[in-house]
Each structure stands twice: as structure tokens, then as C-alpha cells.
VOBA-1610 file (N, C-alpha, C; in pm, whole numbers, padded with zeros to 5 digits, always signed):
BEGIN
Unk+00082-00121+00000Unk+00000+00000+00000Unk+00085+00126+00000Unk+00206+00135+00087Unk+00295+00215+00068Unk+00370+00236-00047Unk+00371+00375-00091Unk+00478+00344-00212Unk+00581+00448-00188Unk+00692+00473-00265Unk+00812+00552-00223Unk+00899+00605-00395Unk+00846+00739-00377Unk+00879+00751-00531Unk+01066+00801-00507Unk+01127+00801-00576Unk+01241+00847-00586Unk+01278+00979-00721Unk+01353+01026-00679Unk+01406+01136-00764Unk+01524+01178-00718Unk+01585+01234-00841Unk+01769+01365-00780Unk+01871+01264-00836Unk+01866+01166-00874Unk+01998+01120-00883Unk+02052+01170-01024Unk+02170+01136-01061Unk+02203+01196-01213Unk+02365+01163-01194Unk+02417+01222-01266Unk+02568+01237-01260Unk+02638+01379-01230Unk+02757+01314-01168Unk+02812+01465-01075Unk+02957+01458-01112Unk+03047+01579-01136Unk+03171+01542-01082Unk+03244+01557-00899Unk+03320+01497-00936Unk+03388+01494-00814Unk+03372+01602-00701Unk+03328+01616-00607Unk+03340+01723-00506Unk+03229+01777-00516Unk+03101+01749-00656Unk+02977+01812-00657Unk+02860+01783-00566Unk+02775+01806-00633Unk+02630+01766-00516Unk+02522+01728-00582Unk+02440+01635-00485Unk+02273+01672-00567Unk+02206+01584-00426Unk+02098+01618-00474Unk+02018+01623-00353Unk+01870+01511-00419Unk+01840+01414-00337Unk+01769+01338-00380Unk+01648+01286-00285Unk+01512+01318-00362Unk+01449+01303-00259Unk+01348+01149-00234Unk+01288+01155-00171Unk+01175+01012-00179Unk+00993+01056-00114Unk+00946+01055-00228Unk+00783+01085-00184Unk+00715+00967-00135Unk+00710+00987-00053Unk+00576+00853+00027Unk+00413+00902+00040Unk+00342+00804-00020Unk+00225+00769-00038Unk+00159+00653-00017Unk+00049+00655+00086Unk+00005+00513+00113Unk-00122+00525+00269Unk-00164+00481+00279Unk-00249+00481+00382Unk-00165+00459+00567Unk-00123+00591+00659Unk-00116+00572+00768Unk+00016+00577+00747Unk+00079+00606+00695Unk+00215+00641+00615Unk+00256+00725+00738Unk+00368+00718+00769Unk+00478+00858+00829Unk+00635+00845+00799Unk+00722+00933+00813Unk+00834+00911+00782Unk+00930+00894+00887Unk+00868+00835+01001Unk+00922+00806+01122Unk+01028+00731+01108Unk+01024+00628+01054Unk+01155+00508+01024Unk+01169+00504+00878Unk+01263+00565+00810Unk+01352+00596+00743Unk+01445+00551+00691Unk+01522+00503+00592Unk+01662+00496+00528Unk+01673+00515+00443Unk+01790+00593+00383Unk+01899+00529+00265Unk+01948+00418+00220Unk+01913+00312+00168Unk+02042+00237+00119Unk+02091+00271-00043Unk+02211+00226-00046Unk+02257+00250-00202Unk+02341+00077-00230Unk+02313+00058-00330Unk+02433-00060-00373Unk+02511-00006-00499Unk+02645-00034-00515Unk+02706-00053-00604Unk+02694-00183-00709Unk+02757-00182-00849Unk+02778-00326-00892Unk+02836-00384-00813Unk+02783-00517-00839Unk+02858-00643-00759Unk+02921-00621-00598Unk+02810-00560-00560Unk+02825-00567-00378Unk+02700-00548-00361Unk+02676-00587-00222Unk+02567-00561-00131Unk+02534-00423-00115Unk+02393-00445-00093Unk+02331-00362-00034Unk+02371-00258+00056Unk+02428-00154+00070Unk+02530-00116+00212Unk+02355+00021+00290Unk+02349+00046+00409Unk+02282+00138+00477Unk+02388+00235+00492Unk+02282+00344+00378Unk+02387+00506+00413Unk+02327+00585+00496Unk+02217+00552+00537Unk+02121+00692+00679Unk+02045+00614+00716Unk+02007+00673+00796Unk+01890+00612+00906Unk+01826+00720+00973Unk+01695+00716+01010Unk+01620+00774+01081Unk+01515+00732+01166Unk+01524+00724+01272Unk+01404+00642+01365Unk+01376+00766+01430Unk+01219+00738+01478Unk+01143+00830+01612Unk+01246+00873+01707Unk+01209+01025+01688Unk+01284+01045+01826Unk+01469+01037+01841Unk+01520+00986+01737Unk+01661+00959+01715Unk+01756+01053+01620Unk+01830+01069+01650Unk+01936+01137+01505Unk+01924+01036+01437Unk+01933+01106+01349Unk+01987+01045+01206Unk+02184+01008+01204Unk+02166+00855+01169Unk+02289+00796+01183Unk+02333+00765+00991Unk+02460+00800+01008Unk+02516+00751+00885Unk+02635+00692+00855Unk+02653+00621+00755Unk+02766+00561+00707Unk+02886+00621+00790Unk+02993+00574+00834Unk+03143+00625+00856Unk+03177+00714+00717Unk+03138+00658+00611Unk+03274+00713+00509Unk+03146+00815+00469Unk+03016+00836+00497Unk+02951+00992+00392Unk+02925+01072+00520Unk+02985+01050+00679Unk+02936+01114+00787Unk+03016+01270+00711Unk+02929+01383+00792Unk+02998+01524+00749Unk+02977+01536+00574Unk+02910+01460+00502Unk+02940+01505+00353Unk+02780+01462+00363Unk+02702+01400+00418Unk+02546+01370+00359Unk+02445+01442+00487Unk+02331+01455+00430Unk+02256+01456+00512Unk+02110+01431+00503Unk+02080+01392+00603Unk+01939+01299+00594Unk+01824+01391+00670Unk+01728+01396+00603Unk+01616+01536+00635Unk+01468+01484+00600Unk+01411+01570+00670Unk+01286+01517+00604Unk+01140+01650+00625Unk+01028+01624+00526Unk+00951+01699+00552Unk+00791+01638+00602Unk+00770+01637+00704Unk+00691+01549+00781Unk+00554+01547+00702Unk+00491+01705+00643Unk+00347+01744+00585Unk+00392+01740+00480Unk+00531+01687+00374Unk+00516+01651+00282Unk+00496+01520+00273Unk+00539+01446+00321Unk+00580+01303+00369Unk+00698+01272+00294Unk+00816+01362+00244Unk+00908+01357+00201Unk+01055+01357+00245Unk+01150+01244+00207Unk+01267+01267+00255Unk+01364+01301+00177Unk+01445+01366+00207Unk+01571+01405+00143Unk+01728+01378+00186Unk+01783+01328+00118Unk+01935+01284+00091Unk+01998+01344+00049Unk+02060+01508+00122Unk+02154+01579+00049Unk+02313+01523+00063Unk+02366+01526-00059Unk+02475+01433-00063Unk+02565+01577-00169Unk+02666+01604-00053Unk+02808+01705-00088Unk+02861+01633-00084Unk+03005+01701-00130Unk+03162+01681-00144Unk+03160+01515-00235Unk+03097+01499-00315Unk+03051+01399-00332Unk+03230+01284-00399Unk+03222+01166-00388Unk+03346+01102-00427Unk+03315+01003-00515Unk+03441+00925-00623Unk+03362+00871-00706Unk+03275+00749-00632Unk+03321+00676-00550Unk+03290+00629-00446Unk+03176+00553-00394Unk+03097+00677-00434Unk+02930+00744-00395Unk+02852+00657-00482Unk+02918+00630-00608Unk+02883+00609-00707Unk+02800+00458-00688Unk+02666+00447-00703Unk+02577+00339-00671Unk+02431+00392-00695Unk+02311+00306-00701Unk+02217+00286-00706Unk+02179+00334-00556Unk+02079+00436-00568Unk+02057+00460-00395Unk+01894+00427-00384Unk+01876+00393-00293Unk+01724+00352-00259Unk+01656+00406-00089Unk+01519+00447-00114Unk+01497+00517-00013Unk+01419+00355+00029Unk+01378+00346+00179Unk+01283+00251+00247Unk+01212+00311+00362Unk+01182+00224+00362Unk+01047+00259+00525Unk+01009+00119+00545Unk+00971+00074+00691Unk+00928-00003+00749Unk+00794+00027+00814Unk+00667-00033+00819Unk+00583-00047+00949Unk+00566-00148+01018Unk+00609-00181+01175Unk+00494-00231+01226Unk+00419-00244+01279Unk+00311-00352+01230Unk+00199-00376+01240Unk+00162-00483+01320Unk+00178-00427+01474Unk+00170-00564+01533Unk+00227-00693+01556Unk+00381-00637+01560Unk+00509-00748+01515Unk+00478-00773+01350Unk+00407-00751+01293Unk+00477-00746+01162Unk+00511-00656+01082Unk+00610-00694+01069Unk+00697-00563+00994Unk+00659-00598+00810Unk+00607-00496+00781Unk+00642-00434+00638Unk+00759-00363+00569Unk+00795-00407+00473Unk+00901-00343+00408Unk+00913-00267+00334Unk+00900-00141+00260Unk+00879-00072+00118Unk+01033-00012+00081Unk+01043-00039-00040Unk+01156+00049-00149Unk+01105+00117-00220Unk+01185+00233-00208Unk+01195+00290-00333Unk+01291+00230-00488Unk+01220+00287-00639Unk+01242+00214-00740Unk+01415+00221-00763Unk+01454+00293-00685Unk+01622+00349-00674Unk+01639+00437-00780Unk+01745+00494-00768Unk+01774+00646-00799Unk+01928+00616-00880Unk+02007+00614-00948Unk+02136+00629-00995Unk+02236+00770-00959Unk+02317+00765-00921Unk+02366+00812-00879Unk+02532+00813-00912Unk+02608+00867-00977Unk+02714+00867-01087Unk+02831+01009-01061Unk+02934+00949-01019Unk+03019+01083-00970Unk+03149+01056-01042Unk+03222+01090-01110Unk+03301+01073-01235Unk+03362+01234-01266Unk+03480+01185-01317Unk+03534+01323-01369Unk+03509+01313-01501
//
């Protein structure tokens, strides 16, 4: 029922920026629990932010000080501003959300975003 649109990704050079967001839509929806993930080719899945109730927002070691994880509660929108960007960065990023519902947890992705940092 939840869905999670994505947008912002593109290609950057080195040290640039872009800012990428995720629209949520769905019945009873909030943006309480939150993430980033991004994968590269041929690796896992890695968690670049996080956001739970009530908590900072936690991130990766290597994008701490260069990303940041935000959100707009009456939009139901989150945002992934991502500076100083490295080639690095360079992966498929995907927004998620969890509910649960009574010990059961739901999962939603977003369709992922590309994301390309290159000289």
C-alpha cells in the first residue's frame, strides 16, 4: 500500500552535489523510520542513513559530514543531500520505510535512484 517515489539522482563530478528526494504515499504512512540504502555493482546492499522516532539520524562512517538525511513530515518527504561527493558514492541509492503492524513488519523500497560521480 505504501509506495516511495524516488528522484535527484544523475551524474556529478567529483566534489559536486545533488540532492535526492523520496515521496511517500500510502495509507497511515509517516516518515518516522527511514533509510537510505545505495548498492554498487557487484556488492551488497550497504545502509547510508537512518532515521528512527525520536533519534538522530545515523550515517555511514565514510559519507558522515558530507550527507545529510532530512525530512519533511506534511510533505511526507525525505531528502538525501549528498556534498563533497566522491567517485565512491557512485551506486544505485534507494529510499525505504518499514511499518509495524503488530510485530509485523512491512518493508517498502523505493524504485532506486542512480547516482554517478566521475570526472
Amino acid at each position: 500500500q505504501v509506495q516511495l517515489v524516488e528522484s535527484g539522482g544523475g551524474s556529478v563530478q567529483p566534489g559536486g552535489s545533488l540532492k535526492l528526494s523520496c515521496v511517500a504515499s500510502g495509507r497511515n504512512f509517516s516518515i518516522e523510520n527511514m533509510d537510505w540504502f545505495r548498492q554498487a555493482p557487484g556488492k551488497g546492499r550497504e545502509l547510508v542513513a537512518e532515521f528512527r522516532t525520536n533519534s538522530r539520524a545515523r550515517y555511514l562512517n565514510s559519507v558522515e559530514g558530507r550527507f545529510t538525511f532530512y525530512g519533511d513530515s506534511a510533505k511526507r518527504t525525505v531528502y538525501l543531500q549528498m556534498d563533497s561527493l566522491k567517485p565512491e558514492d557512485t551506486a544505485v541509492y534507494y529510499c525505504h520505510s518499514y511499518i509495524n503492524d503488530r510485530g509485523h513488519y512491512s518493508h517498502y523500497w523505493g524504485q532506486g535512484t542512480q547516482v554517478t560521480v566521475s570526472s
